[in-house]
C-alpha positions in Angstrom: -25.8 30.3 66.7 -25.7 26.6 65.2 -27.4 27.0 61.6 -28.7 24.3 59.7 -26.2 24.1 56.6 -28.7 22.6 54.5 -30.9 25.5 54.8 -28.8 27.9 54.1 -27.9 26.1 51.0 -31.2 25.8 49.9 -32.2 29.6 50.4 -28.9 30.3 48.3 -30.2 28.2 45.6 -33.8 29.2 45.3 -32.5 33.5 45.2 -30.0 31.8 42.6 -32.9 30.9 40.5 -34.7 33.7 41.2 -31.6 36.1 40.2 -30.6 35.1 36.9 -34.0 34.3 35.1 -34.5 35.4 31.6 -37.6 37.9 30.8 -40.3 36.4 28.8 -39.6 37.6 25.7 -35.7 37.1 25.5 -35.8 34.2 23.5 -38.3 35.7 20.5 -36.4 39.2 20.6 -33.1 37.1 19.9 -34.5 34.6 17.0 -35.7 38.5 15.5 -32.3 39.9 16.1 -31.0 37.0 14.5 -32.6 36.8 11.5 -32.0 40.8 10.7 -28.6 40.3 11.2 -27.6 37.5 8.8 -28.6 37.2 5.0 -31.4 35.1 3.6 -30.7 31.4 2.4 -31.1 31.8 -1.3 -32.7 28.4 -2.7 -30.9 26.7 -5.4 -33.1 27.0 -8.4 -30.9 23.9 -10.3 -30.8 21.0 -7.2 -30.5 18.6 -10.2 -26.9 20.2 -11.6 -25.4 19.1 -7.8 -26.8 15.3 -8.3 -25.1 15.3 -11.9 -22.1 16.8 -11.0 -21.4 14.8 -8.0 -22.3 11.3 -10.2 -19.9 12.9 -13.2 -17.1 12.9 -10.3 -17.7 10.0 -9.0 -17.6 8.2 -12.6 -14.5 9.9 -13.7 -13.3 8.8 -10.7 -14.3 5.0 -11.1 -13.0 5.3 -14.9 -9.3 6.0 -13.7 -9.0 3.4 -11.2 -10.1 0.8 -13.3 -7.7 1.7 -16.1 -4.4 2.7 -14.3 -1.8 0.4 -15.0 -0.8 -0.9 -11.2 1.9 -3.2 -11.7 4.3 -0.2 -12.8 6.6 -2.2 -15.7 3.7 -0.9 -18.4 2.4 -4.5 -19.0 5.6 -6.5 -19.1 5.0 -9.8 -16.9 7.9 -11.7 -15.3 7.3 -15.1 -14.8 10.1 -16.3 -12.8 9.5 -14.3 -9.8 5.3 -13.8 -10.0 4.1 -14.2 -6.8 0.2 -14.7 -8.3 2.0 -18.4 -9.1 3.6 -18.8 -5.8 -0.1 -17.6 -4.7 -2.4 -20.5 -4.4 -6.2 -20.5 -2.1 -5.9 -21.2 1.6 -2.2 -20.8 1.1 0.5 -18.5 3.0 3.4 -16.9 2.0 6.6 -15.6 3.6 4.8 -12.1 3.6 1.4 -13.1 5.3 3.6 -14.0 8.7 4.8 -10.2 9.7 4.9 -6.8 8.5 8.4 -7.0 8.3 8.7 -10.3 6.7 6.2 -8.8 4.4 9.0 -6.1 3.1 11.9 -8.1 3.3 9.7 -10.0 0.6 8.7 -7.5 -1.2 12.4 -5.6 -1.0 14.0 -9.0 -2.6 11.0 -9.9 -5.0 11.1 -6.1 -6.4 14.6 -6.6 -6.8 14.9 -9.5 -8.7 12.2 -7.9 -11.2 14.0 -5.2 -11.5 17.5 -6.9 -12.3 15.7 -9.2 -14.7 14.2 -6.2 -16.2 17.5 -4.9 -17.0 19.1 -7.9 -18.4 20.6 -7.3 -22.2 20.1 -10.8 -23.9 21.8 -11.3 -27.3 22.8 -14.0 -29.8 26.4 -13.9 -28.2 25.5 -13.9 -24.6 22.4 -16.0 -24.5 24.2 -19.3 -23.9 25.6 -17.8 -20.7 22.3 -16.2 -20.0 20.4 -19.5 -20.7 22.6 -21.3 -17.7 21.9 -18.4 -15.3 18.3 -18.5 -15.9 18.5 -22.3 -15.5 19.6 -21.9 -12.0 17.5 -18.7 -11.1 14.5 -21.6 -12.0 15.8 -24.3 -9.9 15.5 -21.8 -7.1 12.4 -20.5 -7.8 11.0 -24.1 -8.0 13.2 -24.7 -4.5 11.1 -21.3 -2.9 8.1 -22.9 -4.0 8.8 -26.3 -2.3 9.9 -24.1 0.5 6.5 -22.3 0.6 4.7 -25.7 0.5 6.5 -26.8 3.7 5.6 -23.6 5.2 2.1 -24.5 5.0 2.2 -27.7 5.7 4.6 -27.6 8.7 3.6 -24.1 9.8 5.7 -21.3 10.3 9.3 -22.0 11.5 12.9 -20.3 11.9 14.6 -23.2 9.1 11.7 -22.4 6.8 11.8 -18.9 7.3 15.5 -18.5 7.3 15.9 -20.5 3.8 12.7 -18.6 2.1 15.0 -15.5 2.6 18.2 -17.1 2.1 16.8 -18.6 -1.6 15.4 -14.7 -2.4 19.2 -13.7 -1.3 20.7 -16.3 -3.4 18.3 -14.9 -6.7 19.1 -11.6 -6.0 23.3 -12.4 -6.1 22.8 -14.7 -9.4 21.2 -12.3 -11.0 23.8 -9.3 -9.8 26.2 -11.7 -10.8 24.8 -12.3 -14.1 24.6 -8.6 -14.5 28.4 -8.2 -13.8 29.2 -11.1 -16.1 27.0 -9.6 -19.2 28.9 -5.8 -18.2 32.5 -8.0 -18.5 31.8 -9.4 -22.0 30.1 -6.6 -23.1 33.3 -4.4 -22.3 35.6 -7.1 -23.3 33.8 -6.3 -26.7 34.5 -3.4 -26.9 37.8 -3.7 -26.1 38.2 -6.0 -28.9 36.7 -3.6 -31.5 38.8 -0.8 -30.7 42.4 -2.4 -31.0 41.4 -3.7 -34.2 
């Protein structure tokens, strides 16, 4: 009664083969089938007009990136807080260390622009403006002696902590400055209308 498993296996597989084969002519009568069934491929008489179309793209394309205006302020430069200046070869900056000191950088530095951008300088403010500006240079010189150490020290908690402490400091002077200009400027106004 003891069977050899192995034969039995292999006289399954060869009425396995033997079972399920294809007749001779399957494959031909499909490929016919086939070819009734869907349309004919219609050759493009113009293969040219795809080549030109797809270059006319792709130089449109090239056209506007070279000519958008990236820095977003419409060609207005600010040259105390540039970082192309604090930007030197084979140098790092507080944002080259981490992501996240990368947008605490660029959170303070967008900032500052943006309060110097709206800064009203006139004849009767400019001597208080002058001062402020004075002192928003001293730290911006101080951020640039920081960056120096950073790169010649390497990267540090004290360095780190006074690169974002000086952008903090920028960022108050020039709210300050703000709130000082919006005081005289109402003060003014005050004036004008008692008299």
């Amino acid at each position: 009664m003891a069977k050899d498993l192995r034969k039995l296996f292999e006289k399954e597989r060869a009425d396995a083969d033997t079972a399920y084969s294809l007749k001779a002519d399957h494959k031909a009568r499909f490929l016919k089938r086939l070819e009734n069934e869907l349309p004919p491929q219609k050759k493009s008489a113009f293969p040219w007009l795809k080549i030109a179309a797809t270059v006319t793209i792709l130089l449109a394309a090239t056209i506007f990136y070279l000519n958008r205006d990236t820095s977003g302020k419409g060609g207005i430069k600010t040259t105390i807080v540039e970082k192309s200046v604090l930007e030197k070869q084979n140098t790092i900056s507080l944002g080259d260390l981490s992501p996240d000191l990368k947008k605490v950088e660029t959170y303070y530095v967008t900032n500052i622009n943006l309060a110097l951008s709206e800064l009203e300088v006139s004849q009767e403010n400019k001597e208080m403006t002058d001062g402020f500006m004075k002192q928003l240079n001293n730290l911006n010189t101080e951020y640039q002696r920081l960056t120096e150490e950073l790169n010649t020290l390497g990267p540090n908690d004290q360095t780190i902590t006074a690169l974002i402490k000086n952008l903090q400091l920028r960022l108050q002077l020039l709210q300050k400055l703000k709130t000082k200009l919006n005081e005289l400027k109402s003060s003014k106004n005050e004036q004008v209308k008692t008299v």
